[in-house]
Structure formats: structure tokens, C-alpha cells
C-alpha positions in Angstrom: 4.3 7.6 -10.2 4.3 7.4 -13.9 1.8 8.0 -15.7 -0.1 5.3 -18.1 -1.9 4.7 -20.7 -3.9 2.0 -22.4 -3.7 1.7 -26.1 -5.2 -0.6 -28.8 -3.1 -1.8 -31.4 -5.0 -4.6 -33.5 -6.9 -7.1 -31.7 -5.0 -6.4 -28.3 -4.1 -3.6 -25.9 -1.0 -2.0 -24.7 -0.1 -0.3 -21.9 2.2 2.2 -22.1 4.3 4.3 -19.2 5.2 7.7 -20.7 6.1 6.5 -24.6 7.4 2.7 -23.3 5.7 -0.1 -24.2 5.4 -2.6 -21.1 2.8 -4.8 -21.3 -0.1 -6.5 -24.2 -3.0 -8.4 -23.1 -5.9 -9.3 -25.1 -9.0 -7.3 -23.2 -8.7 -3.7 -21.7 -10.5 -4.7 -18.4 -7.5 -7.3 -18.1 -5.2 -4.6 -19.0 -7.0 -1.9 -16.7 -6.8 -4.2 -13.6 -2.9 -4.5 -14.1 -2.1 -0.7 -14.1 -4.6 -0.5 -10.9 -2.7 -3.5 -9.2 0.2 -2.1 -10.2 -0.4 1.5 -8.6 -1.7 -0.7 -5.0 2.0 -2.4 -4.9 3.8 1.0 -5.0 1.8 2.2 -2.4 3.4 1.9 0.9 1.8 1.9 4.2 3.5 3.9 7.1 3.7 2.1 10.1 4.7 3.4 13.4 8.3 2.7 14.9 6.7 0.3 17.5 3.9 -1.4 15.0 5.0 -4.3 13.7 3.5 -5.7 10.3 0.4 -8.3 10.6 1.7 -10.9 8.7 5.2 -11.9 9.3 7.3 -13.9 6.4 10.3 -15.9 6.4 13.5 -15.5 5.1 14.2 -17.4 2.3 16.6 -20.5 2.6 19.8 -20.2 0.5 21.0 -23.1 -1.1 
């Protein structure tokens, strides 16, 4: 996982991965909620080879 940070520049902040710029909001708590949503969706759970997910979704229809 990279590692971020959270930087004010002017009346906004910007969050940062390593020296990369990848997001500007205009409140840190906004911009603090991203990074920890962000770290959630790279977390993966391990299921077992016979568990099967709660929630199934469909396939999307191609046109």
C-alpha cells in the first residue's frame, strides 16, 4: 500500500501518494475519509474454497 499524505495548498487540500498529486477537495475531513475509503477497497477478504460471497451480482449486459 502506498503511502499518503494530506497537504494544504490555499484554501483546499491535496492528497498526495508518494510525491503524486491525486486528488483536491475543499475540507481535510472530506479529504481524510477518501484515503480511509480508499485503503477499505484494497483490502480483500479471504474466503474459503467452498464460501461463496453474500451478495451475488450480475454480469453486465453487453450491447
Amino acid at each position: 500500500m502506498k503511502k499518503y499524505s494530506i497537504v494544504r495548498i490555499g484554501s483546499e487540500y491535496v492528497v498526495q501518494a508518494g510525491k503524486t498529486s491525486i486528488l483536491k477537495v475543499s475540507s481535510r475531513r472530506e479529504a481524510t475519509k477518501l484515503v480511509d475509503a480508499a485503503e477499505l477497497l484494497q483490502q480483500e477478504p479471504a474466503l474459503d474454497a467452498d464460501e461463496q460471497p453474500s451478495i451475488r451480482r450480475e454480469e453486465p449486459e453487453v450491447s
